[in-house]
C-alpha positions as CSV (number, residue, x, y, z in Angstrom):
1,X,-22.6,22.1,27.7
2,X,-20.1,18.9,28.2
3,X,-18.8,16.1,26.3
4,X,-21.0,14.2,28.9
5,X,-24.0,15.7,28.3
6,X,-23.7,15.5,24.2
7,X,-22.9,11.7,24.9
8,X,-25.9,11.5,27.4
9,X,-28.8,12.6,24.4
10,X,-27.3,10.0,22.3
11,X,-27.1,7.1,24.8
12,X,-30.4,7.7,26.2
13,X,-31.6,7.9,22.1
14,X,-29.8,4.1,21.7
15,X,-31.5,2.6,25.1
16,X,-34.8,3.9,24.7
17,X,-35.5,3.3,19.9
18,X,-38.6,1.1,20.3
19,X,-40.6,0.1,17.2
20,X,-43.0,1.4,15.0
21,X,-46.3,1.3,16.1
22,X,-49.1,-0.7,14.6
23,X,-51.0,-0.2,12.1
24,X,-48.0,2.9,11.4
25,X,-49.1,6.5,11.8
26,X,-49.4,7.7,8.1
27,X,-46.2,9.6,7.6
28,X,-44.3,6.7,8.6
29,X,-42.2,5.5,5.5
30,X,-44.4,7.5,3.3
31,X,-43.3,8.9,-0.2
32,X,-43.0,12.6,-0.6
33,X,-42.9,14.9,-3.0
34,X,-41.1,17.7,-3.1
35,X,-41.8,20.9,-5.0
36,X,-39.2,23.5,-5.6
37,X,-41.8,26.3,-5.8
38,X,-39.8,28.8,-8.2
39,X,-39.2,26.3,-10.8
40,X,-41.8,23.7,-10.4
41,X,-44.6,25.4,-13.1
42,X,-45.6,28.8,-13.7
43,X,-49.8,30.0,-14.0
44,X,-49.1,33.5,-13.9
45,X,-46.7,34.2,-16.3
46,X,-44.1,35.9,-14.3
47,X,-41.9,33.4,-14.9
48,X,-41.4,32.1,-11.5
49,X,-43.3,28.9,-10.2
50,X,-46.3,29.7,-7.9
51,X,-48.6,27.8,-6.0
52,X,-51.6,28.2,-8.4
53,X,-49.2,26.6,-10.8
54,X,-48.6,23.2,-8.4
55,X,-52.4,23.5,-8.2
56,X,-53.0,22.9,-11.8
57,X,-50.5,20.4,-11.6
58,X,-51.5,17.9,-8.9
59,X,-53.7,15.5,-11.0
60,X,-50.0,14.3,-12.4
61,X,-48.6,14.5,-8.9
62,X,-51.4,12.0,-7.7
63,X,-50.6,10.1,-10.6
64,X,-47.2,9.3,-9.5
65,X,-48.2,7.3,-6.3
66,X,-46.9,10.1,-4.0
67,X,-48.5,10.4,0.0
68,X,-48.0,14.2,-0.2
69,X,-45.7,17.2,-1.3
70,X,-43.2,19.2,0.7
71,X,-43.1,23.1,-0.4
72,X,-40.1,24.6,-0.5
73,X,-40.6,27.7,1.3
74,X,-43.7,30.3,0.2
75,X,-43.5,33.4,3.0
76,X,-42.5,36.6,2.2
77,X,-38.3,36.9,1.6
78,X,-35.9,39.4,-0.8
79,X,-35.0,36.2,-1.8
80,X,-31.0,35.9,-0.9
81,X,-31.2,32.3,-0.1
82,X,-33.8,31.1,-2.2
83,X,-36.3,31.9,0.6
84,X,-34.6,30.4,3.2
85,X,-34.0,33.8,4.6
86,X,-37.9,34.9,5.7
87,X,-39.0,38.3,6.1
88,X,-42.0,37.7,7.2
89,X,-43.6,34.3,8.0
90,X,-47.3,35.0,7.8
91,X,-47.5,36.3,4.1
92,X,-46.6,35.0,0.9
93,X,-43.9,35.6,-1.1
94,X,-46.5,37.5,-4.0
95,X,-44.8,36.3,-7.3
96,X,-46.0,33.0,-5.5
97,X,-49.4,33.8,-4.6
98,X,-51.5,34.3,-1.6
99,X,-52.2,32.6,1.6
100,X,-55.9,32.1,0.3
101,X,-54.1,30.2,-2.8
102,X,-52.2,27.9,-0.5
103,X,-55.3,27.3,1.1
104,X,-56.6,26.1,-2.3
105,X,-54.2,23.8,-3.1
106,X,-54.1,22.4,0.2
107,X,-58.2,21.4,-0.1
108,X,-57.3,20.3,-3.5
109,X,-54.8,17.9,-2.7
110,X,-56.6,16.7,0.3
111,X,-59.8,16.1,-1.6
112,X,-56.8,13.9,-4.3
113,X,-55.8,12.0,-0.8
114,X,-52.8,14.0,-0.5
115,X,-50.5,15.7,2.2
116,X,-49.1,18.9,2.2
117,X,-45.9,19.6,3.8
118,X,-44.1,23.0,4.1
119,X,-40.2,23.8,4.8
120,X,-40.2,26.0,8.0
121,X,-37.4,27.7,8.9
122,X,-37.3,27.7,13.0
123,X,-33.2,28.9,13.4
124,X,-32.7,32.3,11.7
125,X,-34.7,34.9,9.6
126,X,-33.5,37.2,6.8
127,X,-31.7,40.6,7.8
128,X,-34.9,42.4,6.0
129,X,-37.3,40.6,8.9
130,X,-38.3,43.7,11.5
131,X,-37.5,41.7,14.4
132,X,-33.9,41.8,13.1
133,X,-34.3,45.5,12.2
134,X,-35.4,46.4,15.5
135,X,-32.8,44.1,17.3
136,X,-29.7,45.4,15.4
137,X,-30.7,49.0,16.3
138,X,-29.5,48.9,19.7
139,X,-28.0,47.3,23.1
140,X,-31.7,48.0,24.8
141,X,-35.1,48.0,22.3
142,X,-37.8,45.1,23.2
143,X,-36.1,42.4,20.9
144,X,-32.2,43.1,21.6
145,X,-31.8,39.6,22.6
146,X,-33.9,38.4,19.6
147,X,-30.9,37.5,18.0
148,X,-27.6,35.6,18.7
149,X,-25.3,38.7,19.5
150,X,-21.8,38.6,21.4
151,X,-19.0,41.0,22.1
152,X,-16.4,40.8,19.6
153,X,-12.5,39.1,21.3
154,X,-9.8,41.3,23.1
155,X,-8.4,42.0,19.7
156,X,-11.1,42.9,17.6
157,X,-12.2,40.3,16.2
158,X,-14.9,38.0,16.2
159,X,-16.2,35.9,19.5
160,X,-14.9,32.6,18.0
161,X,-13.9,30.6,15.1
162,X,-17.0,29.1,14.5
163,X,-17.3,29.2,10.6
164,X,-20.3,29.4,8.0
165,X,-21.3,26.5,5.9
166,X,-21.5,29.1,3.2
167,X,-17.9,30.3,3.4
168,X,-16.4,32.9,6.3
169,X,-16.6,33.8,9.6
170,X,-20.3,32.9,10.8
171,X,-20.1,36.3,12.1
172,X,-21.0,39.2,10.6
173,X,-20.2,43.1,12.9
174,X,-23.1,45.7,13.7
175,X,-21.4,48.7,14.8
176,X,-25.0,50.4,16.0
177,X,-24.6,48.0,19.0
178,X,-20.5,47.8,18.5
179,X,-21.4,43.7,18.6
180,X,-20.8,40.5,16.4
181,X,-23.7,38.9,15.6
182,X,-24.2,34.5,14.8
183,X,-25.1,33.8,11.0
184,X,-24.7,30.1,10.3
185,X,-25.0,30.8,6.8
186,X,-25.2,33.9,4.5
187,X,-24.8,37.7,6.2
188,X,-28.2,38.1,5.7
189,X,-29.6,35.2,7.6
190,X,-29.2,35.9,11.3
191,X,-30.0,32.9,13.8
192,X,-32.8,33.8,16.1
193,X,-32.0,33.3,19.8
194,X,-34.7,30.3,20.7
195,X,-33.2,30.4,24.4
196,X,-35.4,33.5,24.5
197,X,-38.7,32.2,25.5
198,X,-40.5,35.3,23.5
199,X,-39.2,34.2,20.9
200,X,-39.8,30.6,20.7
201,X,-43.3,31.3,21.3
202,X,-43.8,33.9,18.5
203,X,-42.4,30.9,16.3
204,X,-44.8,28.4,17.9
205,X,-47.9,31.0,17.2
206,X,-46.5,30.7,13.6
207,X,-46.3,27.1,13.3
208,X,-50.4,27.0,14.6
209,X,-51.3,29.3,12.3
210,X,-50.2,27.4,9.5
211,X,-51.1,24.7,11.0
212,X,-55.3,26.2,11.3
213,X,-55.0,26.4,8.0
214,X,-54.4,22.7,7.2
215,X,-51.4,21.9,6.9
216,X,-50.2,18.6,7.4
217,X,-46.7,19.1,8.9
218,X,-43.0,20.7,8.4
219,X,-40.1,19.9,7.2
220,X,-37.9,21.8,9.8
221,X,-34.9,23.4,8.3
222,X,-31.3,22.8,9.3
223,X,-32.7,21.5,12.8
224,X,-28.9,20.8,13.6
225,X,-28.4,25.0,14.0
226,X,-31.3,25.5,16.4
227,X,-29.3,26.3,19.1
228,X,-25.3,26.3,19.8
229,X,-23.1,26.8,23.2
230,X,-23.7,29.2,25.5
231,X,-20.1,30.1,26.0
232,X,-19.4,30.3,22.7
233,X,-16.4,28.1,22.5
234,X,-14.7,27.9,19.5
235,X,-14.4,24.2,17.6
236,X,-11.5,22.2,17.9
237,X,-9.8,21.1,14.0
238,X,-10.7,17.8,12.2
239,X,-9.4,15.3,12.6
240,X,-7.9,13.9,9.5
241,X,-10.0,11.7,7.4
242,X,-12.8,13.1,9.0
243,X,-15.9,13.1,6.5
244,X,-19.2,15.0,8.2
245,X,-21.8,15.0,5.7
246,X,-21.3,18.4,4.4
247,X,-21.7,20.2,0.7
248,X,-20.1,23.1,-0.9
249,X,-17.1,21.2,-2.6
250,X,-14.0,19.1,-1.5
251,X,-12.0,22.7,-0.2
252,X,-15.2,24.0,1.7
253,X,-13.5,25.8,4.8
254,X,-16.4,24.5,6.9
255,X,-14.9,21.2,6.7
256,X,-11.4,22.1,8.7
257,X,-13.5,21.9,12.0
258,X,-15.3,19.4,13.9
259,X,-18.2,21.6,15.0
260,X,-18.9,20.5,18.2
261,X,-20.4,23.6,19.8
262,X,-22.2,25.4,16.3
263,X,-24.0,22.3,15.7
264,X,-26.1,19.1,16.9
265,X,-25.6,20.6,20.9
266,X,-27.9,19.4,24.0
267,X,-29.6,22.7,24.1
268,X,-31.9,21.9,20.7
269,X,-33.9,19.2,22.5
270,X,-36.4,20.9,24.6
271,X,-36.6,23.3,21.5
272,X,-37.8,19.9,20.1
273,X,-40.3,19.4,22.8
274,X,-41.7,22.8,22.0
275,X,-42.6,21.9,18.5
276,X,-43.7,18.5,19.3
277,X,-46.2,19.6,21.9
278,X,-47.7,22.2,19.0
279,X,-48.0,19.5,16.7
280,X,-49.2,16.9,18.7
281,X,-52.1,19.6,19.7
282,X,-53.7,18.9,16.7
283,X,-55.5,16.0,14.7
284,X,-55.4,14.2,12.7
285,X,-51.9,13.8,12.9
286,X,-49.2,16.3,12.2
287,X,-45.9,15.3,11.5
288,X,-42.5,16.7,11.9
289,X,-39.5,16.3,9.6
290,X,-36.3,17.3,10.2
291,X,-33.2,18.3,8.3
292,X,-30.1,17.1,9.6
293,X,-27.3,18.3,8.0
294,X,-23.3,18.9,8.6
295,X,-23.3,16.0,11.1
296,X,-22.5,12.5,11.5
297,X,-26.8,12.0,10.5
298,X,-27.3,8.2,10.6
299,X,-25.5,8.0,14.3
300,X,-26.9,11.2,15.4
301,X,-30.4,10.8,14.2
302,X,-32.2,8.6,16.6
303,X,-31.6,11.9,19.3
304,X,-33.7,13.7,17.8
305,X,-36.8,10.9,16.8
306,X,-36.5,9.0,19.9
307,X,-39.5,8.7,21.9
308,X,-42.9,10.6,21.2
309,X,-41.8,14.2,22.0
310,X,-39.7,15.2,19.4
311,X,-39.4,15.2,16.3
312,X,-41.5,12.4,13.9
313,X,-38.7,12.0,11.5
314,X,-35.3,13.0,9.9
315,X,-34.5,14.0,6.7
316,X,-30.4,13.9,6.0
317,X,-28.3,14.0,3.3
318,X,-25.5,11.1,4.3
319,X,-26.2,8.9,1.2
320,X,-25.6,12.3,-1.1
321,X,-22.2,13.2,0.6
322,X,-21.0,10.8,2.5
323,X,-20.4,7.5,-0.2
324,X,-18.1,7.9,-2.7
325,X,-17.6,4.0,-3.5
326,X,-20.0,1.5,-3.2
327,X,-18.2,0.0,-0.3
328,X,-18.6,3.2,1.4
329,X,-22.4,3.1,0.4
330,X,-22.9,-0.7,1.6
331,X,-21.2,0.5,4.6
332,X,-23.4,3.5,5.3
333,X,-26.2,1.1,4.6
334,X,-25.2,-0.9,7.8
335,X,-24.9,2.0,10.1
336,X,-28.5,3.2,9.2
337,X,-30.1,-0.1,9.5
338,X,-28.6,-0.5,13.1
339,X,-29.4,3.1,14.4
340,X,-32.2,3.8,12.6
341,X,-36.2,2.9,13.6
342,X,-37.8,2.0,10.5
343,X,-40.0,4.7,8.9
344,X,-38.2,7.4,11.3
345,X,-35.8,8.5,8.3
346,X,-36.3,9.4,5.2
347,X,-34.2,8.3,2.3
348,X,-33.1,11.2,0.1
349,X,-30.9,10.9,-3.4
350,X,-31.0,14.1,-4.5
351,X,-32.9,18.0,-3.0
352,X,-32.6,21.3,-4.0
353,X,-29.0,21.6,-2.4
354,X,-27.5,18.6,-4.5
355,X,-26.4,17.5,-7.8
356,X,-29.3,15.6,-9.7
357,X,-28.9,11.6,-8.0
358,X,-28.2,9.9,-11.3
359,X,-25.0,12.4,-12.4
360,X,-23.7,12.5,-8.8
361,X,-24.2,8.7,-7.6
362,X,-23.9,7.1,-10.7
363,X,-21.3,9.1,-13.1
364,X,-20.0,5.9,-14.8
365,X,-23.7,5.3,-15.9
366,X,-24.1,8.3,-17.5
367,X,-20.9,8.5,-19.2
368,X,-21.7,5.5,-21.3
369,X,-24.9,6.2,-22.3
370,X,-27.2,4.4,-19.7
371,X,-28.6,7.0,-17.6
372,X,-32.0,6.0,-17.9
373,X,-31.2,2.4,-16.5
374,X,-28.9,4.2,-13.3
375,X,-31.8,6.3,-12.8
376,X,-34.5,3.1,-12.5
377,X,-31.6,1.9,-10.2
378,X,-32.0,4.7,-7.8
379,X,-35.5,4.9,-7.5
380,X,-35.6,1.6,-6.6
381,X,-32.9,1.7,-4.2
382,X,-35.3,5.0,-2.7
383,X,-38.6,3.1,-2.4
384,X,-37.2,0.0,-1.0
385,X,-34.5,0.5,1.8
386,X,-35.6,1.2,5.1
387,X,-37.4,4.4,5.7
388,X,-39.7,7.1,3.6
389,X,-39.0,8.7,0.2
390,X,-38.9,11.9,-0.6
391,X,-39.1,12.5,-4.4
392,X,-37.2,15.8,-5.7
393,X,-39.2,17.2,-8.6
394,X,-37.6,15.8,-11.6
395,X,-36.2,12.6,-10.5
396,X,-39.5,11.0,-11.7
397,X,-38.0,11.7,-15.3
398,X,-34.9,10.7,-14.6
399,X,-33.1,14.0,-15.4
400,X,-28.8,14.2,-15.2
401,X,-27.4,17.7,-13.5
402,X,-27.1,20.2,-16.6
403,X,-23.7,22.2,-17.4
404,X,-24.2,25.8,-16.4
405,X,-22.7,28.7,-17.8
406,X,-21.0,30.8,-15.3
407,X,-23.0,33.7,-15.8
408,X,-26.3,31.4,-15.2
409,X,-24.7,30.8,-11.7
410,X,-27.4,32.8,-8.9
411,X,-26.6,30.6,-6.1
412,X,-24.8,32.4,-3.3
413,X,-23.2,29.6,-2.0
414,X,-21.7,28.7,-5.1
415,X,-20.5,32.5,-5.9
416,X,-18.9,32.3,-2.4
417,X,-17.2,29.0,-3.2
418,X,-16.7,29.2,-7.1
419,X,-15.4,27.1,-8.8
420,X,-14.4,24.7,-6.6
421,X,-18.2,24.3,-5.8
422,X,-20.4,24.3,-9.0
423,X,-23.5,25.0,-6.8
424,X,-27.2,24.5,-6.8
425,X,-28.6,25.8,-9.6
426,X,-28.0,23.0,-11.6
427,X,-30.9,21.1,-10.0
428,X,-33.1,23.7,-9.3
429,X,-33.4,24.6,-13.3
430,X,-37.2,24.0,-14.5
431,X,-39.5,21.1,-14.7
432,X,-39.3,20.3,-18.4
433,X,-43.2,19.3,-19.3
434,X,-43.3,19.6,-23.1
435,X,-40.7,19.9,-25.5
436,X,-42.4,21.7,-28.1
437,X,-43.5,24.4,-25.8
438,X,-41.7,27.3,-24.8
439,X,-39.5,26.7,-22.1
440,X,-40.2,23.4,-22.0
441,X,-44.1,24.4,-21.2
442,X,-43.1,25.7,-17.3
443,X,-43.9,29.7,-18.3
444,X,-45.1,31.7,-21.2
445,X,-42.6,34.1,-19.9
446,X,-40.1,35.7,-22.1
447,X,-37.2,35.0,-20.2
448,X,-38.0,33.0,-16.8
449,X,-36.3,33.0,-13.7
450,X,-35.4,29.4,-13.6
451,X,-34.7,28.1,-17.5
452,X,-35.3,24.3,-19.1
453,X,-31.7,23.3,-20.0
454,X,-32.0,22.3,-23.5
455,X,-30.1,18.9,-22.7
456,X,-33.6,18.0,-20.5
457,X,-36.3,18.8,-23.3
458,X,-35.6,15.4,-24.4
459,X,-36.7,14.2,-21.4
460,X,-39.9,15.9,-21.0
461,X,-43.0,14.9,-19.2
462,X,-44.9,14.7,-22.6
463,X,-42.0,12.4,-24.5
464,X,-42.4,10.4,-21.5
465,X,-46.0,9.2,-21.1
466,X,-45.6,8.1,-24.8
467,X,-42.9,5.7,-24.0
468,X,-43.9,2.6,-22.4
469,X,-40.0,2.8,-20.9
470,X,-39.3,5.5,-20.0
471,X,-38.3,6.9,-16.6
472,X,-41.8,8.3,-15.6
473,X,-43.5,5.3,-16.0
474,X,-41.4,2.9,-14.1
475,X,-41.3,5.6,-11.3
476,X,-45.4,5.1,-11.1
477,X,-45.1,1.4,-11.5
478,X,-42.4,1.6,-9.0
479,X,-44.6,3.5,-6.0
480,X,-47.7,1.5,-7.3
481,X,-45.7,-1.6,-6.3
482,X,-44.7,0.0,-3.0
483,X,-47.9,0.6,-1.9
484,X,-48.9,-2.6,-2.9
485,X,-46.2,-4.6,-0.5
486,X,-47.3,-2.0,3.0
487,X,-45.0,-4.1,5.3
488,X,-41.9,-1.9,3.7
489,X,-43.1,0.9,5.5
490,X,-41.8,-0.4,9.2
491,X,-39.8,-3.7,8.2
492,X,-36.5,-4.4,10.0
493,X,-33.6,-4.5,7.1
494,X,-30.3,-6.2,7.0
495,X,-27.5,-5.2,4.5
496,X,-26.6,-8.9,3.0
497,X,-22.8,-9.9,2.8
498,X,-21.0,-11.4,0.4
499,X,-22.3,-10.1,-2.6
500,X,-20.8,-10.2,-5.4
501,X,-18.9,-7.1,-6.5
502,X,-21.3,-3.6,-7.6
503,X,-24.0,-5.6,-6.0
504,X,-26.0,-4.2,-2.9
505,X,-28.2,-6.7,-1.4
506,X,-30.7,-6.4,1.6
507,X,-33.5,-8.0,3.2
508,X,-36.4,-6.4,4.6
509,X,-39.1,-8.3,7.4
510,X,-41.6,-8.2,9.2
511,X,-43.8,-10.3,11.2
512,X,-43.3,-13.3,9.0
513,X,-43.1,-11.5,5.7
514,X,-39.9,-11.4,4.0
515,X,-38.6,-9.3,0.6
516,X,-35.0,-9.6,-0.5
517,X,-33.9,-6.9,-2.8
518,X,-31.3,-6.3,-5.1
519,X,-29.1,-3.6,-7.3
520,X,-26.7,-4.3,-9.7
521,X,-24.3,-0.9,-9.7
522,X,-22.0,-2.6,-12.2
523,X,-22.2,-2.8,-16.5
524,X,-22.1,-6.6,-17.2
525,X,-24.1,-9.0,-16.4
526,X,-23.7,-10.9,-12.7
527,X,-25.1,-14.0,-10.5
528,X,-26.4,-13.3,-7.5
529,X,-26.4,-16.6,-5.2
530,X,-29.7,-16.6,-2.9
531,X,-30.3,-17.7,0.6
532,X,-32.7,-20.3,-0.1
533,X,-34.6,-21.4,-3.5
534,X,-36.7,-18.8,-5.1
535,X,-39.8,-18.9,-7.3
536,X,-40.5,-15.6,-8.8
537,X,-39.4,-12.0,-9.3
538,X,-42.2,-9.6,-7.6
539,X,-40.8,-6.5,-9.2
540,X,-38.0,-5.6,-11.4
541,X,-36.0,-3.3,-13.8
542,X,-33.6,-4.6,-16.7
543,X,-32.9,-8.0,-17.6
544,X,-33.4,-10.2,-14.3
545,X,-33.8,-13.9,-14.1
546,X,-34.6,-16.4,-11.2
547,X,-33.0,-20.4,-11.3
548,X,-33.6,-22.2,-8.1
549,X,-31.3,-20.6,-5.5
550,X,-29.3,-18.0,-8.3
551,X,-30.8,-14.5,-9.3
552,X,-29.2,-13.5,-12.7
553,X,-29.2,-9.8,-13.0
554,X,-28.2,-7.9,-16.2
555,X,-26.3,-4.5,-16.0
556,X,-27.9,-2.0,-14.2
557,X,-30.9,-4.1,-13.7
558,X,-32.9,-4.6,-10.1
559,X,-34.9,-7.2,-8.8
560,X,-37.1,-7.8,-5.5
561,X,-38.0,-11.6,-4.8
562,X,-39.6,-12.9,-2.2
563,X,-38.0,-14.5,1.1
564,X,-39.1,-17.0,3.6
565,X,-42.4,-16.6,3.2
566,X,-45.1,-16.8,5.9
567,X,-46.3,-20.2,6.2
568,X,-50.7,-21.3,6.3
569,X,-51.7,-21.8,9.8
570,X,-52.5,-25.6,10.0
């Protein structure tokens, strides 16, 4: 691999974008939701989520306004990674269920109108998984070159200095086969070798047979890792200033590098075409989502949705990590409505690897008292720039990232990091439906896996469908709007300038149809001068007020007006 042929994938993305198509395909700029499966709701009594438990569930899901849910991931794992480390991909992990109750919950949700989604992990497996077994046991059995494996350097050590985003050498030594083998993330999460063409096609075989049983696409984890260079070079420093969009805490070692041959290299995209021409087998339509992570997302993105044999869609988490001022938000703003084809992105506040949106982007909020209104903010912010939504459970209330205890703390990445990184329980705590129940109604368990903070039974799904303000209800109101106003699905957008300040302003159009939208990030009240005389406010949160070509917005209030509308044929 070369500079030039890095820079060749992204030019040929830039010169070849087109537009949506119409009417859009019906994942484009669709709202998902998505359920983290251990701590969504428990029918069993274990303790853990499970999928019968989303099942009972799905009437409030539909509710909401959502297109579909995303699963975090249900196959058979010990667990080290929150089942991103698979053991086997063709079971379920039991304290979740069965494959035949997956199969119930997805003819449920279809028969409700909606999708179902699940996370697929394409790059590495767990260390329990008997391919891996059977690969680390020696230079020569049927799957040695299952798995990325390398002789260690002249002096011992490992092949390289590529790092793991979780902390250490991404290398971890097998002295059965006297080799180093690749682990992008924890020890026990070795990256399959998809250069191996047995490989990638037991993975494809696994991807149909989900797909026979009906479900409606992937979200494909860490698609950034899929592949890496083939001579293994190591990665060159940062450069200073250098911000990739990357978690784990201001000191995170995996920062120090720019990671041009671990991640984002040439080599993923006919892995790409692979998975495409699976999905694209089948109908209706599939879709593909993927994660992009540790990478430049918005500027890289379009390589990996360009044309119609690749992926659908990206998922990234640039407006998590990458703003940490509202100038820097605005700015990022700009860069993903010039690279970005509307619908092909998704726009994501908060997942289960984040702090919850409304403590992380809006900490002033919160601090005096107004996290309710910051939270409105968000979600409109979500539903209305360019691109899908996907919905982490919980944001729908509104919830703010709870203070753990450090010996709550079972994330491994944060135990690798702590304290400078906090970690991700925090966000993956419970669903809190009722505060008078138990644990917040998610289990009848004594103790469960995944506990209600007490700071969010306050803000349960019961308190909230009695108040007529509340969090929940706007975020229905919200996505009833959406859907209401289809053109936001594929309309161009354009940041607006000259704002005043804590306001972010954009317009989105299409063919004619015109909705200008604004957020007011600050605590007073401001005036918003318009591009030409409005009439009315189509949708709005807080204290917001239209006279003639001024839009008066109170603190922390949002409003969507209507621009150059289309005219009446004569």
């Amino acid at each position: 691999m070369s500079a030039t042929e890095r820079d060749a994938e992204l030019v040929y993305a830039m010169t070849h974008l087109g537009q949506p198509p119409e009417p859009p395909e019906w994942w484009r700029g669709a709202v998902f939701y998505e359920v983290y499966l251990p701590s969504f709701n428990d029918a069993t009594g274990d303790g853990i989520g499970d999928i019968p438990g989303i099942a009972e569930k799905l009437e409030y899901l539909h509710g909401l306004g959502v297109d579909g849910l995303w699963l975090t991931p249900p196959y058979a794992s010990p667990h080290e990674d929150s089942g991103y480390d698979v053991s086997d991909f063709l079971t379920v992990h039991p304290p979740f269920g069965t494959v035949d109750d997956l199969r119930t919950l997805v003819a449920k949700s279809h028969a409700l109108g909606l999708k179902v989604m699940l996370d697929f992990i394409l790059g590495h497996t767990s260390d329990q998984h008997p391919w891996f077994v059977e690969s680390a046991s020696s230079r020569d059995n049927a799957k040695a070159d299952w798995y990325v494996w390398a002789d260690p350097a002249a002096d011992g050590g490992p092949p390289n200095n590529w790092i793991s985003s979780f902390g250490g050498r991404a290398w971890r030594w097998e002295p059965r086969r006297a080799q180093y083998c690749y682990r992008p993330f924890l020890r026990s999460q070795p990256a399959l070798n998809l250069s191996n063409q047995q490989v990638l096609a037991e993975m494809m075989d696994i991807l149909r047979y989900w797909l026979d049983i009906g479900i409606d696409g992937f979200r494909i984890d860490a698609v950034q890792c899929l592949s890496f260079d083939r001579d293994l070079r190591s990665n060159p420093p940062a450069r200073p200033a250098e911000n990739p969009s990357v978690g784990g805490g201001p000191n995170n070692p995996f920062k120090k590098q720019m990671h041009l041959f671990d991640r984002d290299v040439p080599e993923a995209i006919p892995i790409l075409h692979q998975i495409r021409r699976i999905a694209d087998e089948y109908q209706p339509q599939r879709v593909l989502i993927g994660e992009l992570a540790d990478v430049d997302s918005s500027r890289l993105a379009p390589k990996y949705t360009v044309g119609d044999d690749r992926l659908h869609a990206v998922y990234d988490f640039d407006l998590i990590n990458r703003s940490d001022t509202l100038l820097d938000w605005t700015n990022m703003l700009e860069v993903r409505s010039r690279y970005l084809v509307p619908g092909s992105s998704y726009n994501v506040f908060t997942n289960h690897d984040s702090e919850r949106a409304v403590s992380n982007l809006m900490p002033r909020a919160c601090a005096a008292g107004r996290a309710r209104e910051a939270a409105k903010l968000l979600l409109f912010l979500q539903a209305t720039l360019s691109g899908g939504t996907i919905l982490f459970q919980g944001e729908e209330l509104g919830l703010e990232q709870p203070e753990l205890a450090p010996e709550e703390i079972r994330d491994p990445w944060a135990k690798a990091l702590w304290p400078d990184f906090p970690g991700r329980d925090g966000v993956r705590c419970a669903m809190p439906w009722d505060s008078t129940a138990l644990h917040c109604g998610f289990t009848s368990a004594p103790r469960p896996y995944h506990k209600v903070p007490e700071s969010h039974r306050q803000q349960a799904v019961e308190l909230q469908e009695r108040d007529p303000r509340s969090v929940l209800h706007f975020s229905r109101a919200l996505l009833r709007w959406r859907r209401g106003v289809p053109f936001l699905r594929t309309a161009s957008e354009t940041i607006l300038n000259d704002l005043p300040r804590r306001v972010i302003g954009f317009e989105r159009k299409k063919n004619g149809d015109s909705l200008l939208c604004f957020a007011n990030f600050g605590q007073s009240e401001v005036a918003i001068p318009l591009p030409q005389i409005a009439v009315r406010i189509d949708f709005q949160a807080g204290t917001a007020r239209v006279e003639g070509n001024r839009l008066t917005l109170g603190p922390l209030a949002v409003a969507a007006l209507p621009g150059h509308e289309r005219e009446d044929p004569p």
